[in-house]
C-alpha positions as CSV (number, residue, x, y, z in Angstrom):
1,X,-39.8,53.2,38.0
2,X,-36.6,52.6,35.8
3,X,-35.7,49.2,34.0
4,X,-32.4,49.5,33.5
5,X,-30.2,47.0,32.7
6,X,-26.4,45.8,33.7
7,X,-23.5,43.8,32.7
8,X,-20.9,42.9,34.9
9,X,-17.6,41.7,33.4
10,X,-14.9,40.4,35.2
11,X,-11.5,40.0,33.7
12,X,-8.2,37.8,34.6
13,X,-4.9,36.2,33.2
14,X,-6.8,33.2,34.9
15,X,-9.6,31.9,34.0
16,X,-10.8,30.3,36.9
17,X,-10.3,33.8,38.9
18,X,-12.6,35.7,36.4
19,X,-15.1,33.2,36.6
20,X,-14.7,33.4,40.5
21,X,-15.3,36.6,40.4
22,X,-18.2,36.5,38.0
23,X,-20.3,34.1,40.4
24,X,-19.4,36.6,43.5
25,X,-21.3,39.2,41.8
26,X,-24.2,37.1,40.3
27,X,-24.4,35.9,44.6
28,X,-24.4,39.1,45.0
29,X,-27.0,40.8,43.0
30,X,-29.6,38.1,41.9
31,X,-32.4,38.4,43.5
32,X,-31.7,42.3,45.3
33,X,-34.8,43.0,46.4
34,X,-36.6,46.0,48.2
35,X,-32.6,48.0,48.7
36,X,-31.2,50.9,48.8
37,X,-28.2,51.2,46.9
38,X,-25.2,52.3,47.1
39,X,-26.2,53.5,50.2
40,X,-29.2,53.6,52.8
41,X,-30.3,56.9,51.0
42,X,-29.5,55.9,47.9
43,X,-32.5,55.3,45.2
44,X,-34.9,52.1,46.0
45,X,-33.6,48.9,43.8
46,X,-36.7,47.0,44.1
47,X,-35.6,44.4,42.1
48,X,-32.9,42.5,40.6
49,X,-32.7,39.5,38.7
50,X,-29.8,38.0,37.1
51,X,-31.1,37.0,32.9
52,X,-28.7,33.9,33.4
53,X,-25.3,32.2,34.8
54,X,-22.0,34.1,34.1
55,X,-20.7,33.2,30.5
56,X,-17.2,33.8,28.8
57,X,-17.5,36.4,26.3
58,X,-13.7,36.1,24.8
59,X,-10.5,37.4,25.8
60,X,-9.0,41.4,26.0
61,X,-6.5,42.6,23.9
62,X,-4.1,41.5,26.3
63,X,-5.3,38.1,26.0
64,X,-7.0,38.0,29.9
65,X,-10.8,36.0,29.9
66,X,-13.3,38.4,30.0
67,X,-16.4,36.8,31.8
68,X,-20.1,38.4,32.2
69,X,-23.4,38.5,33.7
70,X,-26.5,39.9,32.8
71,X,-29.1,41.5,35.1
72,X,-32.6,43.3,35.0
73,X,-33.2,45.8,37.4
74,X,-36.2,47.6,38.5
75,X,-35.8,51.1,40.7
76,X,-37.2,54.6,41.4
77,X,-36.1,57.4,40.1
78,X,-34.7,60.3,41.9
């Protein structure tokens, strides 16, 4: 098995969209378990598990919020 792990940042001129977004992938992903990912022959994700609730990290260059989420994955290799 692999542990890799991921961060997902989303980013908006809106706060309130990147967070949005944010929790749609933390629904998403937290608690993946026993997949196959991207697709049905894709490698075995037999776990994942968010490390906590999206956070604001700051905001871009451009001055859009940059929110993230952590998560822990567990999957075979090949």
């Amino acid at each position: 098995y692999e542990q890799p792990a991921l961060q997902a940042i989303s980013r908006s001129t809106s706060y309130q969209t990147a967070r949005n977004t944010a929790e749609d992938i933390f629904t998403v992903l937290d608690n993946v378990a026993g997949s196959n990912l991207p697709t049905a022959t894709g490698p075995l994700y037999v776990r994942i598990d968010a490390v906590q609730s999206p956070f604001q990290i700051d905001r871009d260059d451009n001055d859009r919020f940059r929110i993230g989420v952590n998560f822990n994955v567990i999957k075979t290799t090949g």
